[in-house]
C-alpha positions, 0 to 999 in steps of 0.5 A: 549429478544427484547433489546437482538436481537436489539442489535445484529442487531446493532452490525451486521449491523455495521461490515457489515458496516465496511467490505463494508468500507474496501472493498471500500477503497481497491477497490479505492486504485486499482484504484489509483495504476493505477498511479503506474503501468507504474513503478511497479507491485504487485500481483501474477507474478509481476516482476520489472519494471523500479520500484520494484514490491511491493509485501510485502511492508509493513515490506520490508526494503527499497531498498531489492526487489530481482534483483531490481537496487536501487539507494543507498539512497534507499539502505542506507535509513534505511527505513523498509515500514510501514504504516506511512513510505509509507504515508510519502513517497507517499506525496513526494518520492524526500524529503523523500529519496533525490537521489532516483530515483523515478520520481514521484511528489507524492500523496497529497490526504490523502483519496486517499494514505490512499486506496492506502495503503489499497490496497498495503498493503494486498499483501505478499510476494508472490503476495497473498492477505492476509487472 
């Protein structure tokens, strides 16, 4: 009985764990979108800016944001956001879609684009964070 309790201890210590790590991870990734809001917004009401709003990025094709003028290498990239794309892409917008337009030298930090993700990537396509 005493290995059975000590076990589910464990085990709930370590999602408690897990959740504070997300949580933080989301919490740094807001912080880093501070970089990115003098171009675009996300969340409930964003609208574009000179960038997309980025609401429901991730599963988004590059270049569909409604009422959005995107440069034609973003609409002819064949891009649909993923987690691995928007990694990619973060790193170096210029090099991953020569001809974009946006002028942004790029995140090289991998601990900082992997909380910018987190927190990107929990908006729908509403501005709603996901359940």
């Amino acid at each position: 009985m005493t290995k059975l309790t000590f076990g589910a201890l464990v085990a709930l210590a370590m999602t408690a764990a897990a959740s504070s790590a997300m949580a933080q991870d989301v919490a740094a990734g807001k912080t880093s979108f501070n970089k990115c809001l003098a171009c675009h917004a996300i969340g409930e009401g964003a609208k574009n800016k000179v960038g997309p709003e980025l609401n429901g990025l991730d599963g988004r094709k590059s270049g569909t944001a409604p009422d959005y003028n995107y440069s034609e290498a973003n609409k002819n990239s064949g891009i649909t956001w993923n987690e691995a794309q928007f990694k990619e892409y973060i790193k170096d917008p210029k090099a991953k879609i020569p001809g974009t337009k946006m002028a942004f030298a790029g995140i090289k930090n991998e601990t900082e684009i992997n909380n910018l993700w987190a927190y990107v990537s929990q908006f729908d396509k509403d501005g709603k964070i996901k359940q």
